[in-house]
N, C-alpha and C positions, 0 to 999 in steps of 0.2 A: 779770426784768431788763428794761431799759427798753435796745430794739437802736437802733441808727439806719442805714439805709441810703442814703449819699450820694449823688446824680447826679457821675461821675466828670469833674474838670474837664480832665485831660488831654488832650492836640489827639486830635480823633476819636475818643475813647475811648470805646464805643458801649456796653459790656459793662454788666451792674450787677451786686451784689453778692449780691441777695437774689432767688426767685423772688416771686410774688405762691404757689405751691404751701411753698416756704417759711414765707411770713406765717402764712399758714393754721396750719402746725402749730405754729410758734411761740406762737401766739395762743391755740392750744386746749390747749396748757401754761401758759397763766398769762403769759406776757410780754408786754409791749408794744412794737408794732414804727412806726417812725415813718420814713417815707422819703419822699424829695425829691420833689416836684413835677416829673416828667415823667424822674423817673432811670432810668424800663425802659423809656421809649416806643421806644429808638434798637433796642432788643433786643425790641420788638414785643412788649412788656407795658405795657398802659395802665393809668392812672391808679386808673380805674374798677375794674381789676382788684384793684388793691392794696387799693381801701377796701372793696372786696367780700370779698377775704381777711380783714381785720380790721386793716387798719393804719389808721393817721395819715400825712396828707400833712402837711408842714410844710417851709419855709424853710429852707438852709443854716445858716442858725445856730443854728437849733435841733436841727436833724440831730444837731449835732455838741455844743452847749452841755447836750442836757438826755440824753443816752444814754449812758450806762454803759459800751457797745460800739458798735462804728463798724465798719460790715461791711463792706468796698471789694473792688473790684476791680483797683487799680493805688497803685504807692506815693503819696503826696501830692504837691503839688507846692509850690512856696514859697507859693502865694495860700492855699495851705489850713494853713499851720505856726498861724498866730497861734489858730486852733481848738485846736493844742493843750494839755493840763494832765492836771497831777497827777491821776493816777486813772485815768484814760481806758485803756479797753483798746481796742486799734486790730490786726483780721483782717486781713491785705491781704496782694499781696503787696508787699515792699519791694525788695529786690535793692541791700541796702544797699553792699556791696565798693564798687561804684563813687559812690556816693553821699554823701560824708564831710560836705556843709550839711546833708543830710537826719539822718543818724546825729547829729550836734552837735543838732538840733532837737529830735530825741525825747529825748535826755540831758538837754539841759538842762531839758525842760520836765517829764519823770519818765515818761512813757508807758510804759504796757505795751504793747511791742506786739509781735505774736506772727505770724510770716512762714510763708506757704502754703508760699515755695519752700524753708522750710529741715528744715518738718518733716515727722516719718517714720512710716512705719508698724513694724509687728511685724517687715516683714520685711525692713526697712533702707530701703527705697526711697521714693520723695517720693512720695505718692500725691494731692499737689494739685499738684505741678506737669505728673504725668504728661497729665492730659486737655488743657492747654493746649500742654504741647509736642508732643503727637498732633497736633492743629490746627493748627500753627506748620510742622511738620514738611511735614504733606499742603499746607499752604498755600503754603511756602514754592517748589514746584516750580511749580504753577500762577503764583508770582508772575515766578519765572524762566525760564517758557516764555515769559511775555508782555512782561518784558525785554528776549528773544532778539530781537523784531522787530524790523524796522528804523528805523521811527516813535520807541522810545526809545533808542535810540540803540545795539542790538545787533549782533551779527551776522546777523541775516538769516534765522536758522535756524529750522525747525519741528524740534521735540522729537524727535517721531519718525522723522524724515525718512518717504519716502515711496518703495516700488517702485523700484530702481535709483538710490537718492540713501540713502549713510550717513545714522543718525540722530546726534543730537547726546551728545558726552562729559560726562554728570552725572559730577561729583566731591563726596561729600560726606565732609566732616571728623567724625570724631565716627560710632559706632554704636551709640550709647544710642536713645532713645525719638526724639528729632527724626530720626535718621538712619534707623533703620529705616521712619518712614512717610515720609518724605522719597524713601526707596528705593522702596516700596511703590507710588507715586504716578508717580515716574521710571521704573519698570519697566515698569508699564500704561498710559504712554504709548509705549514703544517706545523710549528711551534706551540705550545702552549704560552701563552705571552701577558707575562705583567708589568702597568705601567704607574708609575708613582710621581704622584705631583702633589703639591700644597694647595693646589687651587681649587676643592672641591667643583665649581659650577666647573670646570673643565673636566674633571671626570665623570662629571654626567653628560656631558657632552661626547664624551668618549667612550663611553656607553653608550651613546645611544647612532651614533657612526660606527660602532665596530656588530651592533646588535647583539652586545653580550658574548661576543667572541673573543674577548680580551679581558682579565680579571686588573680592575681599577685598586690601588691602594693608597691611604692619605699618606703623604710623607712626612714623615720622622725618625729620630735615630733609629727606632725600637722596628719600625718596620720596615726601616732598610738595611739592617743588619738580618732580620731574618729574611727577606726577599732575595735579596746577594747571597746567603748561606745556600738557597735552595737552587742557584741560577747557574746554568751552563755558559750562557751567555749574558752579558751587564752592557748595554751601550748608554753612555754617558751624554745626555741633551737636554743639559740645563743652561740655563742664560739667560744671565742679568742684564742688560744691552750697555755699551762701553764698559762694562766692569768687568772686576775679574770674578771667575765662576768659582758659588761657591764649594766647598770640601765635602760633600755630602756621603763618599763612600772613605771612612777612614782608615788607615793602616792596617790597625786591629781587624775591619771587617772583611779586608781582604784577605788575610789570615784563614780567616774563617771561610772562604769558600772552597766549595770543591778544588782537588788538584786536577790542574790540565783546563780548569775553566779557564774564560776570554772575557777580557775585560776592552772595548772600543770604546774611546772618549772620546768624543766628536767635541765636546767643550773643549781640549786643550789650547786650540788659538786663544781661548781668554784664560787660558793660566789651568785649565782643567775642572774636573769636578770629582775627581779621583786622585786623595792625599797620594797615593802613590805613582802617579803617572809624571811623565815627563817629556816633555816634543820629542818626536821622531822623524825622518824623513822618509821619505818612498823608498830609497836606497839601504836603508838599513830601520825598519819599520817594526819590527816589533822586539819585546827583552819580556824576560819573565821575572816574578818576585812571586816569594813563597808558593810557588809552584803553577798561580797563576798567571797566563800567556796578556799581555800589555801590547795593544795596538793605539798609537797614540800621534801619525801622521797628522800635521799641522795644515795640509791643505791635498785632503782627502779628495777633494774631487777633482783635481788634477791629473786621477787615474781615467776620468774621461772627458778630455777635455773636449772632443768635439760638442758632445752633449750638453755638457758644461760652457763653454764659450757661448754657444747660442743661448742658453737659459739665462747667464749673467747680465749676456749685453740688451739681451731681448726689455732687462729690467734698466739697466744702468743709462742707454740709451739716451732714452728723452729726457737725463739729468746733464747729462754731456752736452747735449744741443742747446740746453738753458744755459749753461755758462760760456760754451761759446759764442751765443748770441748776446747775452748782458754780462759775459763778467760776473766777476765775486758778487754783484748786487744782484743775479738770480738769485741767490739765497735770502733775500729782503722779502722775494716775493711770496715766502710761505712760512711759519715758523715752524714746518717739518724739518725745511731744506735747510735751513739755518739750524738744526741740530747735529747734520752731517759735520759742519765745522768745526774742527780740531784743537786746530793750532792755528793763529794769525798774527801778524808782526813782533813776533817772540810773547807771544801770551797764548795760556793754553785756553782753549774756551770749550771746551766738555768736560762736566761736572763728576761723572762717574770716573776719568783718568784720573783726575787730580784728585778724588778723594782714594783710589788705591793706591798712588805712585806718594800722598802726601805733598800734593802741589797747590800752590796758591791758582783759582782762574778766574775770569774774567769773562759775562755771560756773552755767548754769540751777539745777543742783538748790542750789544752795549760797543764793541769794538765795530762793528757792522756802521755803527748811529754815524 
């Protein structure tokens, strides 16, 4: 199969799709792998490294015009739609819910394209979105300690206070994958740290991994309006998988929190989980409301992408070499992998986009048969 690996044109998107360790074994299969002039240099893989692996450097448009598959690491953006056509199988991820140009784009133009965040493994769970939201998670406090200062316009606070001075109240939404290294991260800096989920058996599980060193609360309005009231810091990791995230911190309760607190949503790729947040980029990354500071970067771990590239592809990998060994019909061979797909000859086929965007779809395995 002829791969292509694009240079990501999203603001600061540092990460790339393929390793140059990737090329390599793709190449000693029999494929040919063609990627962008300078698309790993940001993730501290050079050029030189690629052609040493066994790929082809080549231009945007051929990236994208002569490859079979198109291996990315973030959804497209409108500069890249006219790339695409019939045929084309497109890796990446999309985070389509919030996205409805993007979703219209791949329809009409018939793309396959198959989303890291929607599909699953054996044992139910996203095992490509787990390594990014590990990074998102641990990132995400380090980005809200440095918030806190008073240079961006925080409260003043160090994380862990120090000897006779409280540390600071982490609140985090959400105790899936972002929320627990989120916690992880907040704990070993000295935080006092609370974490709010609906899932009861998962806060006893989080109890009993943090060994009582993190105060559990069931989620609902009444106790995330007072848990937000009392929190310095709010990092937002909730998620529905392909949906969009729901609202769970709303306008009013922002209101209500300390001035110069930090609000990080790490949900915002699926539409956020904080009524008042809105994408940001690296370049211009945070805004305040009601005097509360808003970090709400759409592809947060792009701040390290070396770290990040290796954790992604470490996961994404051995889905790559499935389909460029069988084609769209690797996804036959598992009904995890067959959730990853999207979109297929102008028909949407995930269930969670088309009931936020209000679209008619058509189940994977049916368009698959």
């Amino acid at each position: 199969m002829r791969i292509g690996v694009p240079k990501e044109v999203k603001n600061l998107e540092t990460r790339v799709g393929i390793t140059p360790a990737g090329v390599r074994n793709l190449v000693e299969r029999g494929h040919r792998v063609l990627v962008e002039v300078g698309a790993g240099v940001l993730s501290a893989f050079t050029d030189e490294e690629y052609v040493e692996a066994g790929a082809g450097l080549a231009p945007a448009e051929d990236i994208w015009g002569k490859s079979e598959m198109v291996v990315k690491v973030k959804e497209p953006t409108p500069a890249e739609y006219g790339y695409f056509r019939s045929g084309l199988i497109l890796f990446t991820y999309l985070h389509l819910a919030p996205l409805p140009e993007l979703t219209e784009q791949l329809l009409a133009s018939k793309v396959t394209s198959v989303a890291y965040e929607t599909l699953q493994d054996a044992a139910g769970t996203l095992p490509l979105l787990v390594p990014m939201s590990e990074v998102a998670g641990r990132i995400a406090v380090q980005i809200g300690a440095t918030y806190l200062q008073k240079e961006n316009e925080g409260r003043g606070l160090l994380l862990g206070g120090v000897p006779g001075v409280l540390p600071a109240e982490v609140c985090i939404l959400g105790g899936g994958i972002v929320g627990t290294n989120a916690a992880k991260i907040a704990v070993g800096m000295g935080a006092n740290v609370t974490i709010v989920d609906w899932n009861l058996n998962r806060l006893r599980e989080l109890d009993d991994i943090f060994g009582g060193r993190v105060r559990t609360v069931a989620s609902n309005s009444w106790n995330i309006e007072a848990t937000s009231a009392k929190s310095d810091l709010l990092i937002g990791g909730v998620l529905i998988p392909g949906a969009s995230a729901p609202k769970l911190l709303t306008a009013s309760m922002v209101k209500g929190m300390k001035q110069g607190a930090v609000i990080v949503d790490v949900a915002i790729d699926q539409g956020g989980c904080v009524e008042t947040a809105r994408p940001t980029t690296h370049s211009d990354p945070s805004y305040v409301v009601a005097g509360v500071v808003h970090y709400c970067v759409t592809n947060m771990p792009a701040a390290v992408p070396n770290t990040s590239t290796l954790a992604l592809t470490n996961a994404t990998f051995p889905y790559v070499m499935e389909i460029a060994e069988h084609g769209i019909g690797a996804l036959k061979r598992s009904t995890g992998f067959m959730k990853g797909l999207n979109t297929f000859g102008g028909q949407l086929t995930c269930e969670p986009v088309a009931i936020s965007q209000g679209r008619p779809f058509v189940p994977a395995g049916d368009v698959l048969a």
